[in-house]
VMD Tcl script that draws the C-alpha trace (Angstrom):
set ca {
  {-28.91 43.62 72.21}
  {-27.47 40.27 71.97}
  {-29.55 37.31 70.65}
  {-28.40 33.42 70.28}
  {-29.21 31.57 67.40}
  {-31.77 29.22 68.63}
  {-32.91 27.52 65.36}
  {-34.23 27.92 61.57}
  {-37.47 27.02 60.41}
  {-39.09 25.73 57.24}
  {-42.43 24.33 56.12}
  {-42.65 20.95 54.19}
  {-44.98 19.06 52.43}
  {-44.39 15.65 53.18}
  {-43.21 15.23 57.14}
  {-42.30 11.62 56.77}
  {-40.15 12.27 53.47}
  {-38.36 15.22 54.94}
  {-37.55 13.74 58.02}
  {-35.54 10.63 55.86}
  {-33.89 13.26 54.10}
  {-32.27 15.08 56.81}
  {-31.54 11.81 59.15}
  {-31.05 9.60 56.54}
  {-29.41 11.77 53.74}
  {-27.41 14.16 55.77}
  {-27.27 11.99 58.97}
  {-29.04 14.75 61.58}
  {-30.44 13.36 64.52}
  {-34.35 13.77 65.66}
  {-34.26 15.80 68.89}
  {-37.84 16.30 69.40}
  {-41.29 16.10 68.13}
  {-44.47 18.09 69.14}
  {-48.05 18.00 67.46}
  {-49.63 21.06 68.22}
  {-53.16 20.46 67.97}
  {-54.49 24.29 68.08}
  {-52.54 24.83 64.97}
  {-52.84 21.28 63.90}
  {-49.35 20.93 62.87}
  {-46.39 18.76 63.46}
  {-43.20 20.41 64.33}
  {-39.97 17.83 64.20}
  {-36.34 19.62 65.75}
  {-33.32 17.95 63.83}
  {-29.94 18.35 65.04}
  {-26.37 17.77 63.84}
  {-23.82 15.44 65.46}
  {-22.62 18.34 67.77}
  {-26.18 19.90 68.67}
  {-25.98 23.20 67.02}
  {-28.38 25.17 65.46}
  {-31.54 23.10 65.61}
  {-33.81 22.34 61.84}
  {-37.38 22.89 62.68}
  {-39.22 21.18 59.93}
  {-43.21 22.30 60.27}
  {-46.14 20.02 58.10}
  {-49.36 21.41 58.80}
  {-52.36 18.92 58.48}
  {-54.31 20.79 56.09}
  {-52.63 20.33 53.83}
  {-51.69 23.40 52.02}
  {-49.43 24.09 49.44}
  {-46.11 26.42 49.84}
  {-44.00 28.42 46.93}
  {-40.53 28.20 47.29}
  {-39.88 32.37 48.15}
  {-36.84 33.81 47.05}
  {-35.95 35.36 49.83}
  {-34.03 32.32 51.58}
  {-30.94 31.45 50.21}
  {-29.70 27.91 51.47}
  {-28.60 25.61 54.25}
  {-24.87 24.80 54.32}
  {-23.39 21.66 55.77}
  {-19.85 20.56 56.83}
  {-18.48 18.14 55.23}
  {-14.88 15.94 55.79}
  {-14.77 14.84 51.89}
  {-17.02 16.03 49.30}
  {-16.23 13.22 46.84}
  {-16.64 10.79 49.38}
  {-20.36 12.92 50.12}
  {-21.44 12.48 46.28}
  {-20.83 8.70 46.16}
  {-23.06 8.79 48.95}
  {-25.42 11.19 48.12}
  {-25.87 9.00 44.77}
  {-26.45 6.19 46.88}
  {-29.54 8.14 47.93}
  {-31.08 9.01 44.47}
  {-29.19 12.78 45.23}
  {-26.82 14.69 42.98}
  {-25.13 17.65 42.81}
  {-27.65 20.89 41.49}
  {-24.23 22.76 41.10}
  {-20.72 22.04 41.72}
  {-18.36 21.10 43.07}
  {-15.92 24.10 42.74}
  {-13.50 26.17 44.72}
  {-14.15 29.80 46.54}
  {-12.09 31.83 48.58}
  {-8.38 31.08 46.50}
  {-6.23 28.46 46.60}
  {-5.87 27.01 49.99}
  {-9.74 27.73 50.25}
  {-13.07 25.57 50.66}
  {-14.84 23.54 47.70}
  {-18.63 23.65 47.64}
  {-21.32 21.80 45.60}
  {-25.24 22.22 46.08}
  {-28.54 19.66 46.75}
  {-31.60 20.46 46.91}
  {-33.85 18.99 49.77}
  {-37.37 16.75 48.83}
  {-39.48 20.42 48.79}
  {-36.70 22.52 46.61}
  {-34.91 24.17 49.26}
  {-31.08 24.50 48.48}
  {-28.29 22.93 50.43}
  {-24.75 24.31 50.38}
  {-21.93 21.25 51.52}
  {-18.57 22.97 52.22}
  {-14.95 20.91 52.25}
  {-13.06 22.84 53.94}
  {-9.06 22.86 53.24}
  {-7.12 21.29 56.18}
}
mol new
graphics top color blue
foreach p $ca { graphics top sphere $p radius 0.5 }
foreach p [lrange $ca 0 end-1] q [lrange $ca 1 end] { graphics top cylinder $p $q radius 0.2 }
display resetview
């Protein structure tokens, strides 16, 4: 079998808040929005600059509560200049959980970590030219 990637899914408390996050923190772009009123939830599709790999961010109405599980690890993000990314970040209220450091070597990526509004991690890669 071969299956495409069509998207990744998480639950959040606070719609509005998340929504800033990812378009105004990381700069993803709204594709879509549907309230499902069966399920009465909210389901928002976020996208990057290119369209890959769709966010689905899910707030149901009633307002229930969610535990962080440990069995997802983290988003990871792209970025052109990771310094340049804190300043920014900082600008937002965000800092680095962890970080930045280098992986792979020399010649290879440096990485630092956020966390989004509900806890979930966020990986932001600089890769080496």
């Amino acid at each position: 079998m071969k299956a495409d990637l069509l998207h990744t899914m998480i639950r959040v408390k606070d719609l509005d808040r998340s929504v800033r996050f990812y378009t105004e923190v990381l700069g993803l772009e709204e594709q879509r929005r549907k309230v499902l009123e069966k399920a009465d939830a909210t389901l928002v599709f976020l996208v990057d600059a290119a369209g890959h790999h769709p966010i689905e961010l899910t707030y149901n109405h009633d307002g229930r509560n969610y535990e962080l599980g440990n069995q997802f690890g983290h988003f990871a993000f792209g970025v052109a200049d990771l310094e340049g990314a804190r300043e920014e970040l900082a600008g937002h209220g965000v800092e680095f959980t962890r970080g930045p450091y280098q992986v792979g070597g020399e010649g290879g990526s440096t990485i630092a970590f956020i966390e989004d509004p509900d806890g979930i991690e966020i990986e932001l890669v600089e890769r080496k030219k």
